[in-house]
VEXBAMI-885250 format. One line per 8 residues: number of its first residue (from 1); their letters; for each residue x, y, z of C-alpha. Coordinates in steps of 0.05 Angstrom, whole numbers. Example, Ala and Ser with C-alpha at 12.3 -4.5 7.8 and 13.67 -1.06 7.14 Angstrom:
2
1 = as = 246:-90:156  273:-21:143
This chain:
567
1 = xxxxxxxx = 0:0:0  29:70:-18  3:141:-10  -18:171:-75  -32:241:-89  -51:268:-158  -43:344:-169  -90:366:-234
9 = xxxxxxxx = -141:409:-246  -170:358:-305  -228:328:-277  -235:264:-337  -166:260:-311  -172:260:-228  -231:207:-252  -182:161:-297
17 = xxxxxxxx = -136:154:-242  -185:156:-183  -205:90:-220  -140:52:-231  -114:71:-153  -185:58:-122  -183:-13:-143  -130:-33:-109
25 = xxxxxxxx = -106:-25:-36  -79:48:-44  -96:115:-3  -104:165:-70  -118:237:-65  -136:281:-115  -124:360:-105  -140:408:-160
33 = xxxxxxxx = -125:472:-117  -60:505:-128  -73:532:-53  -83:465:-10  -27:424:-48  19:447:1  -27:434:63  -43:367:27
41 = xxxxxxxx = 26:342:18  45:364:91  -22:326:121  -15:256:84  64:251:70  57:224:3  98:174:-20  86:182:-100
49 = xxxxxxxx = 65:255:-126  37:253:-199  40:325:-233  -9:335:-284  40:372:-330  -21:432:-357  -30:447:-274  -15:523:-270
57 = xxxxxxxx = 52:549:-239  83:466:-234  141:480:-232  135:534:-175  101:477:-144  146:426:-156  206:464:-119  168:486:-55
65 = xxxxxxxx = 146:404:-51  217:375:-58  239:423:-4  186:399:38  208:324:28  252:299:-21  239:224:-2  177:227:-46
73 = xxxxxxxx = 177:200:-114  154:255:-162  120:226:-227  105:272:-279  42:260:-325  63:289:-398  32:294:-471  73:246:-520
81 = xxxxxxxx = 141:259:-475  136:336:-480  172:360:-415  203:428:-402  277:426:-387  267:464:-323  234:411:-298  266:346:-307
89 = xxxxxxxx = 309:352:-255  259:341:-199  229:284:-235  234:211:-221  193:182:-275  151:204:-332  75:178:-348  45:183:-417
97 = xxxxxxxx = -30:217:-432  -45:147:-467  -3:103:-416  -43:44:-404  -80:21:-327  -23:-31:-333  34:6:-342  17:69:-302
105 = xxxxxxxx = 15:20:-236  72:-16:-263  108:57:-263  82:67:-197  95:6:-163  171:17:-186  173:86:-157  136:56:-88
113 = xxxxxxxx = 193:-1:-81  250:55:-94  227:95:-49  216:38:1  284:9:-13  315:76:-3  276:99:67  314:17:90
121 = xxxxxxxx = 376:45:61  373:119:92  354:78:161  404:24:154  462:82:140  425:120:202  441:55:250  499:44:219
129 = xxxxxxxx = 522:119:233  495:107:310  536:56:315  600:82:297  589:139:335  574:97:395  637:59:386  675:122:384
137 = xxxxxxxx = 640:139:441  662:69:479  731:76:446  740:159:473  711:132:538  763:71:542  829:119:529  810:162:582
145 = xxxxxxxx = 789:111:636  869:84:611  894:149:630  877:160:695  888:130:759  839:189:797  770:158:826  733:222:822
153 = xxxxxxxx = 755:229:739  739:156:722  657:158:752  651:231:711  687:200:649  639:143:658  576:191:664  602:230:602
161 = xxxxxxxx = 606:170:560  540:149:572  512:223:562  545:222:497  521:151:473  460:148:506  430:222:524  401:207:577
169 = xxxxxxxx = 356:250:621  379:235:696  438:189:720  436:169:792  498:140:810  519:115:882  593:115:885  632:81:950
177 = xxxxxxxx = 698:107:915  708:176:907  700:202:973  708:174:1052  631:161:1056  582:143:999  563:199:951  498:202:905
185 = xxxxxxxx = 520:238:840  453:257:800  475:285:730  403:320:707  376:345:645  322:390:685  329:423:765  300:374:807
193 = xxxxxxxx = 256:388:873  279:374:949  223:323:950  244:289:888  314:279:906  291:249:975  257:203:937  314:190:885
201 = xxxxxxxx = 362:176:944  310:119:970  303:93:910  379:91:896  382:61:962  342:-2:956  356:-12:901  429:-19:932
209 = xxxxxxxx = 414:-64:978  381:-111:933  434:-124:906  463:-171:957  400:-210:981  405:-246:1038  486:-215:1047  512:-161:1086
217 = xxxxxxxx = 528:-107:1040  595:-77:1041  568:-9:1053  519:24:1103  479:81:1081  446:130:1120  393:157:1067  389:220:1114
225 = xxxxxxxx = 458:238:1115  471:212:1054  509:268:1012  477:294:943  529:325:881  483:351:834  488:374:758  436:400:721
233 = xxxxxxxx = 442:429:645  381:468:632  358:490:712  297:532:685  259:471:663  244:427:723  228:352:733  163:322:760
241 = xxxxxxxx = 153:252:798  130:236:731  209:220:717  189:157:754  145:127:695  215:141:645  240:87:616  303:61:659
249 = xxxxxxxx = 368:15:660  403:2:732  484:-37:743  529:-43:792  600:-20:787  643:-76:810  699:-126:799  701:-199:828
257 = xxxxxxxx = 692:-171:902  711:-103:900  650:-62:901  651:16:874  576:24:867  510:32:822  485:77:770  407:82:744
265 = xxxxxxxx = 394:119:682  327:140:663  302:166:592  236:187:569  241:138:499  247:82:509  314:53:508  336:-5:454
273 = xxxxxxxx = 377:-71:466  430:-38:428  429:22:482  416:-32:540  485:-61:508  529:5:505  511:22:579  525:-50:611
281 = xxxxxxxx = 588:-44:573  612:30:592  589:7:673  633:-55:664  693:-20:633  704:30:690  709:-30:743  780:-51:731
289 = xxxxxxxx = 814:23:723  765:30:792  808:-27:819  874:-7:796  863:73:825  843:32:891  899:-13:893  945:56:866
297 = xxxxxxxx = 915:95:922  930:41:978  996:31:952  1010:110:950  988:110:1027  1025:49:1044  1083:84:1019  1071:150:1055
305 = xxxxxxxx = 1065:110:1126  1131:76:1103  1164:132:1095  1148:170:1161  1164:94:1194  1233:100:1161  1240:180:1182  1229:158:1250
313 = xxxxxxxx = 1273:95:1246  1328:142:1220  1320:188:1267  1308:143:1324  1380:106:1311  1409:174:1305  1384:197:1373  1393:132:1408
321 = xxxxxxxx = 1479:142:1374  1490:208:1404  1456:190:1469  1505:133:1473  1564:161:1443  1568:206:1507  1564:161:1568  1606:118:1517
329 = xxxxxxxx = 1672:167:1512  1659:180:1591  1660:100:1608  1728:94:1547  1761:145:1580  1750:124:1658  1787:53:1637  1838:82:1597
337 = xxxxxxxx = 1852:118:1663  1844:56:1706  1896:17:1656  1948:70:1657  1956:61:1739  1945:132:1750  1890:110:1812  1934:55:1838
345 = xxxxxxxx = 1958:-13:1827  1914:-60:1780  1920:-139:1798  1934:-179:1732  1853:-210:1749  1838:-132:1744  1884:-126:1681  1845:-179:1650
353 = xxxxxxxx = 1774:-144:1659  1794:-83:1646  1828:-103:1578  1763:-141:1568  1712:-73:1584  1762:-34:1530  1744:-85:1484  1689:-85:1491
361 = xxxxxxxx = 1677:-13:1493  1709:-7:1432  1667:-61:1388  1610:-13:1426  1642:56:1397  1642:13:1327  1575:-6:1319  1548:62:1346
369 = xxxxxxxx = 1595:96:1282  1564:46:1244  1487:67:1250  1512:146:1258  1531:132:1181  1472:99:1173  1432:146:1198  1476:204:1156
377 = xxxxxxxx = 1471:165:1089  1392:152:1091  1375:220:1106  1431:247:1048  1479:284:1105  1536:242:1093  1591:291:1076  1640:271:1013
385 = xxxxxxxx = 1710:305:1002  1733:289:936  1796:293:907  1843:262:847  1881:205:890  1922:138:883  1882:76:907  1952:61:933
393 = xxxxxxxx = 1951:110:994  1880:77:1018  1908:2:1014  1973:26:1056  1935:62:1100  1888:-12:1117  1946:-55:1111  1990:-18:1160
401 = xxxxxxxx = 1932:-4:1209  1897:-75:1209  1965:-121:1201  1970:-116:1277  1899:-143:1285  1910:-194:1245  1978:-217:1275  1938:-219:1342
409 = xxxxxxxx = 1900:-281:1299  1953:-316:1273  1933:-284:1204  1976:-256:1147  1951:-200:1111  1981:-185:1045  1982:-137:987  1997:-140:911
417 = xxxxxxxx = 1979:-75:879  1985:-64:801  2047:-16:800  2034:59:769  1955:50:771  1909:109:737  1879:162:786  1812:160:820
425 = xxxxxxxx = 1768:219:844  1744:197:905  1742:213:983  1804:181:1009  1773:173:1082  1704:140:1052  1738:82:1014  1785:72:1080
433 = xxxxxxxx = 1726:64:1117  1700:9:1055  1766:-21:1056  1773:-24:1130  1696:-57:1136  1716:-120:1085  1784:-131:1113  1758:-125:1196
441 = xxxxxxxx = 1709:-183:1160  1760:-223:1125  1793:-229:1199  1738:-251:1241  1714:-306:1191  1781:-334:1175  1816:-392:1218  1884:-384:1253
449 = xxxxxxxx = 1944:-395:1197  1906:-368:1137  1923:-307:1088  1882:-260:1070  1906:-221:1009  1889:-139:985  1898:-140:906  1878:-81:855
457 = xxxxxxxx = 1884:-68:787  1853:-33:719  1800:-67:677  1744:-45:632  1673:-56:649  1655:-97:601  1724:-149:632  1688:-152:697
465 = xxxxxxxx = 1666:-219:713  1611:-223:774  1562:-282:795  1489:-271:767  1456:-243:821  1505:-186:812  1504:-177:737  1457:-120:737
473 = xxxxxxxx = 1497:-81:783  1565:-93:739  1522:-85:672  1516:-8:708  1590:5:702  1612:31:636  1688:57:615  1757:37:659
481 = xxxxxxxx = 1761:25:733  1799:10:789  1781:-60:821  1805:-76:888  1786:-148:917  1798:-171:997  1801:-253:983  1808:-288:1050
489 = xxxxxxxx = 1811:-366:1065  1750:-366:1110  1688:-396:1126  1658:-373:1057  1577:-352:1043  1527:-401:1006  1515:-373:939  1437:-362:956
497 = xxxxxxxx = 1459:-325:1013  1503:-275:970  1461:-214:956  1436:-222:1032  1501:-202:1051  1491:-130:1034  1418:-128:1064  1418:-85:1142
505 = xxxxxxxx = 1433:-113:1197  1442:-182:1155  1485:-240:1182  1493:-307:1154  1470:-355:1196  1526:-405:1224  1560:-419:1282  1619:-373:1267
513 = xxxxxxxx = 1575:-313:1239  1533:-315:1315  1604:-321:1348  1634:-259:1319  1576:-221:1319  1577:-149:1296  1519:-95:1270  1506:-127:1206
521 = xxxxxxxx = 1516:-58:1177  1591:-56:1147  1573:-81:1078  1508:-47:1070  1550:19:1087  1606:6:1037  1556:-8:981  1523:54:998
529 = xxxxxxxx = 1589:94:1002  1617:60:931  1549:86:899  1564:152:917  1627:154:884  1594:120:819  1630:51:834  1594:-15:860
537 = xxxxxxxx = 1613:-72:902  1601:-145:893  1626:-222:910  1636:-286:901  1655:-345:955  1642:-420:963  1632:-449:1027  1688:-467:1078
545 = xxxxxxxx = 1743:-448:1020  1736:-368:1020  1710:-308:998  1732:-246:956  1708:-183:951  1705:-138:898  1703:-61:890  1703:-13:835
553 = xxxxxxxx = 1723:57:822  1717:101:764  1787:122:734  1786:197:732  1755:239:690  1749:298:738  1794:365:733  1847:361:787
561 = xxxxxxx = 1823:431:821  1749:404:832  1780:381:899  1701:395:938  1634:358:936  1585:351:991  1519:311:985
């Protein structure tokens, strides 16, 4: 069936066609008024227009019509294929004055299933457009929930999307993630009433609730005190309860068990299954970047209270140094009176204690230097004096002051330097104190008899050879440096137990290790210390045969008048 409407002023004419269309199951309309052909087109949206080529002013006529709706078919009605020039252009197809019934519904049928085929293919290019733009939509709306790891952005991103895809006319989301209590965004086309958001904020809140059944939801809401963010476009139209009878979609927000919320969306046309789709979609995609800003969030606070704990750890050990370092030099220098017999005559039993309590007092004084530097790295107040030096002067300096020590053991120490060695920039004092940390270790954990042996020479990064769990550190090290390695005949460390070494307050646990005791604190200060001067420290040892040692220092590169740096 097809709308027909016949514009002539010929009445055997309107009578010849009323005939042929009447017959079968068309609507025809015949109008013979120039006035009401406008009115007539407008009030039964034809969808085939026959002109009657002698009606006066056609193709005045014919213009204003194709403006109104160029969908419809316009068939012009002509005397042996006469047509004026001006016209054709606006034409679809031509009838003849001696056409016959057959062929004039033939024509008409044609123009009927063109038109037909081209209102499927204006609609099909319509969806087809909506659904490109949707997935631009879903696409825009997944970049940006990638790009941001802020609660509060990803529930508006999410609001937008669906705005844009969906144009909603009120979103009631209830969001348990973008503040410390539960918030009830409403994202409005209209203003909405006091009394209508107290009944919005019911609503959102059963439906909440039903959520979980029979379960205790994660969340209690107070509908009373339950706090409103509201965004309206156009506040000088208001809504009416009436928003109530809207078509609607509800979801929760969520992932596996983490729970961000709900969001209700109401529209006043009804919504399809392709819109029912997009919005399931855009409420599931926000749940995991939901998740990871959680999880980012908890691991940015975790970090913050980890950082005050190691402030206060820091400055706790420096406190607790100085506090002992006083009483400390009072107690050293009471027995160093004692010893020298200045307050009388010490028995050798008294001899024997007191040489013990200087020991003693001096491992003490040790381990307190060690967590002062501790303390001084950690916070960044260790003080550096750098100056273009021979690695020479350092290994003299640890072999002459430690060879006593070791003698005391029954220990030879040793040294075979590399003769006429490159420069280094370094502080002399700092790599005394690393030297002086892995030789005091080579003693304790070597036997009676042994050697322990002090060796340095040049190599290129690249020659360094270091067990795997050090290769990162040497892969670091680029150009010449100086190596120096401590190799003793000890007790030796397991090979798992390697990169513990260098860990705080870390000892290897043996019988020998708990024996000799000590902070745990000389190796993670040396490797500290080496990074400072752009060097690192490693090892390698097998058990009960030895370790050795390793350190390396940048040749220099610096001018010999930058004597100064202070971190």
């Amino acid at each position: 069936m097809g709308n027909i409407l016949f514009i002539s002023d010929r009445l055997e004419k309107i009578q010849q066609y009323s005939d042929i269309f009447n017959k079968k199951p068309y609507n025809f309309t015949a109008i013979s008024d120039e006035n009401a052909v406008l009115e007539a087109a407008e009030l039964n949206s034809p969808d085939v227009i026959i002109f009657d080529y002698k009606f006066n002013n056609l193709k005045k006529i014919i213009k204003n019509l194709k403006s109104i709706n160029d969908s419809t078919a316009f068939v012009l009605l002509t005397q042996n294929g006469e047509i004026e020039q001006n016209i054709t252009k606006y034409i679809n197809s031509f009838l003849t004055e001696d056409l016959s019934e057959n062929l004039i519904l033939s024509t008409i049928n044609v123009n009927l299933k063109t038109k037909q085929s081209l209102e499927q293919l204006s609609a099909t290019n319509k969806n087809l457009a909506d659904s490109l733009y949707r997935l631009n939509v879903l696409y825009s709306t997944s970049s940006q929930f990638a790009g941001s790891l802020d609660k509060e952005k990803l529930v508006n991103y999410m609001i937008d999307g669906m705005d844009k895809s969906l144009s909603f006319d009120l979103t009631c989301t209830l969001a348990f993630c973008t503040d410390t209590e539960p918030v009830l965004l409403l994202n409005s086309l209209y203003e909405l009433s006091d009394e209508l958001i107290s009944a919005i904020k019911l609503r959102a809140a059963l439906n909440y609730k039903s959520l979980f059944e029979d379960k205790t939801p994660p969340f209690e809401i107070d509908i009373e005190k339950l706090k409103v963010v509201k965004t309206v476009k156009y506040p000088a139209n208001r809504f009416t309860f009436n928003l109530f009878r809207y078509d609607n979609m509800f979801a929760p927000i969520s992932l596996g068990d983490n729970f961000f919320g709900c969001i209700e969306i109401f529209k006043e046309t009804p919504f399809t299954s392709d819109d029912a789709t997009c919005f399931q979609t855009i409420a599931q995609q926000v749940s995991l970047p939901l998740k990871s800003a959680t999880l980012y969030q908890e691991i940015m606070e975790t970090n913050s209270k980890l950082e005050k704990l190691e402030r206060l750890k820091s400055e706790f050990i420096s406190i607790v140094s100085h506090e002992l370092r006083t009483p400390l030099t009072a107690i050293k220098n009471s027995l160093d009176i004692l010893s020298s017999g200045k307050c009388g005559e010490i028995n050798d039993s008294g001899s024997k204690f007191m040489s013990m309590a200087q020991r003693n007092v001096q491992r003490l004084s040790g381990i307190i230097n060690d967590l002062l530097d501790l303390s001084k790295i950690e916070a960044g107040k260790m003080d550096y004096h750098f100056t273009n030096m021979n690695i020479h002067s350092v290994i003299e300096y640890v072999r002459f002051a430690l060879s006593g020590v070791a003698k005391e053991k029954g220990l030879n120490l040793i040294a075979e330097e590399t003769a006429n060695l490159p420069e280094i920039y370094a502080d002399s004092q700092r790599l005394e104190q690393v030297l002086t940390n892995l030789v005091s270790n080579a003693i304790k954990f070597t036997p009676e008899g042994k050697n322990i042996m002090i060796r340095s020479h040049l190599a290129r990064a690249e020659q360094l050879n270091a067990p795997e769990c050090f290769k990162e550190i040497v892969k670091k090290l680029d150009g010449e440096y100086i190596v120096v390695c401590v190799e003793d005949q000890g007790i030796g460390i397991a090979e798992k137990d390697l990169l513990r070494a260098f860990d705080k307050f870390a000892q290897i646990e043996n019988s020998l290790s708990r024996k000799v005791g000590g902070s745990g604190l000389g190796l993670p200060i040396a490797k500290q210390l080496l990074e400072a001067h752009n060097g690192a420290i490693w090892c390698d040892s097998e058990i009960n045969k030895g370790s050795r040692f390793y350190f390396a220092i940048p040749v220099s590169k610096i001018p010999a008048e930058k004597i100064l740096v202070s971190n």
